[in-house]
N, C-alpha and C positions, 0 to 999 in steps of 0.2 A: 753707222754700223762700225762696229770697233774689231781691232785684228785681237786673233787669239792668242793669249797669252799663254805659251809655250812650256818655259819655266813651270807656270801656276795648272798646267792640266796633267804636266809630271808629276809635280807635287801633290796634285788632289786626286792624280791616278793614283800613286802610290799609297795614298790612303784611304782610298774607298776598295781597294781591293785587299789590306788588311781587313778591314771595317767586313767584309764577306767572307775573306780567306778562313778567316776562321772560324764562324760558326758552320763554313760549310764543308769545311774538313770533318767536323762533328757531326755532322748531317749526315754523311756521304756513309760514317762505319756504323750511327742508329738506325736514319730510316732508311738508307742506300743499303740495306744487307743484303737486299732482292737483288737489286739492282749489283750490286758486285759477283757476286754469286752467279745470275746469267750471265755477267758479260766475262765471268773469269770460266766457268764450266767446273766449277770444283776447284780448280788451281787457283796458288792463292796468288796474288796480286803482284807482280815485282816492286814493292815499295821498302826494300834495300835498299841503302847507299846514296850518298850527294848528289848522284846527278842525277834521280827521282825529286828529291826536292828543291834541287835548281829549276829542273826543267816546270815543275811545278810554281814554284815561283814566281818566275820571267811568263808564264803565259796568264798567272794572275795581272802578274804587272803589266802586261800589255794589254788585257781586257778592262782592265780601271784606266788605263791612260787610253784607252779608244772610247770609252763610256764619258771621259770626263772631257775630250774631244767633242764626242757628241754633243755633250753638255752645252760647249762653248760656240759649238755651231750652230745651236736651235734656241738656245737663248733671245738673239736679236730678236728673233719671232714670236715667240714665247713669253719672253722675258724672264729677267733671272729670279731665281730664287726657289723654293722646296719642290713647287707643283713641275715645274721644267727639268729640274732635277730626277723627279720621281718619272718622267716621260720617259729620260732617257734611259735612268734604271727597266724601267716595262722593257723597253726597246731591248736593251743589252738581255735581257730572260728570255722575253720570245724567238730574239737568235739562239740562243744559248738551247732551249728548248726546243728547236727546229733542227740544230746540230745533234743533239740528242738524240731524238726522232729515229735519225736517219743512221746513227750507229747502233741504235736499238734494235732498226731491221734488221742488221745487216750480222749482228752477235744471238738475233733471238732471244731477245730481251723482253719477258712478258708487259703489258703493257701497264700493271697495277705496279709496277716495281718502277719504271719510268713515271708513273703518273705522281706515287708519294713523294719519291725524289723530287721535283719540280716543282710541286707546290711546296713542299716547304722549305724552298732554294727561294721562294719569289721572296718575301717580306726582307730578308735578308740584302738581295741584290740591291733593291729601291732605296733600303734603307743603307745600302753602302753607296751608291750613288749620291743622296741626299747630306750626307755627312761630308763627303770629297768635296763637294759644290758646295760647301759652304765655305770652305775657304779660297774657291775663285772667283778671282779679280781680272779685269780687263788692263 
């Protein structure tokens, strides 16, 4: 069993969370209209200013480097390559989609507006997982 290559889960974080960041930014303002809508109540979004898309950013880049972490730690079991990759993508949705859930309650978020959003967040994810993991190395 081989130690996790550090460096290379930064690196493959940082790029499977472009690899997502961005079509799910597009995602968020086509099929997420519901969905911004409940959880704003009419008011529109505070998406002004740098430090909306800093903060946005750094919590992409921490969910691609905790995905590609994942990665690196279920590999030995798994082994490496697209199918272990696509695991960890599933993984990283269905938290992502249980965090969701649970702020859906809590704003009165219908649950057709949560559900469109999510499914077409999934294809995205796995496929930004699967692209990150391709370039890690042990």
């Amino acid at each position: 069993m081989g130690k996790i290559n550090w460096g290379r889960v930064f690196l493959c974080g940082l790029l499977a969370s472009l690899v997502w960041g961005v079509p799910s930014a597009f995602l968020v303002h086509s099929v997420g209209a519901d969905w911004q809508m409940a959880v704003h109540a009419g008011r529109p979004a505070a998406t002004e200013g740098g430090l909306f898309f800093t903060v946005l950013f750094l919590a992409n880049l921490a969910t691609g480097v905790w995905t590609m972490w994942l990665y690196a730690a279920i590999r030995p079991r798994y082994g490496p390559g697209p199918k272990t990759a696509a695991m960890a993508g599933l993984a990283l949705w269905v938290i992502a989609a249980l965090a969701y859930v649970i702020w859906a309650v809590f704003a009165s978020v219908p649950a057709n507006a949560l559900v469109k959003l999510e499914v077409a967040q999934l294809p995205g994810t796995i496929l930004g997982a699967v692209v990150g993991a391709w370039l890690y190395k042990e």
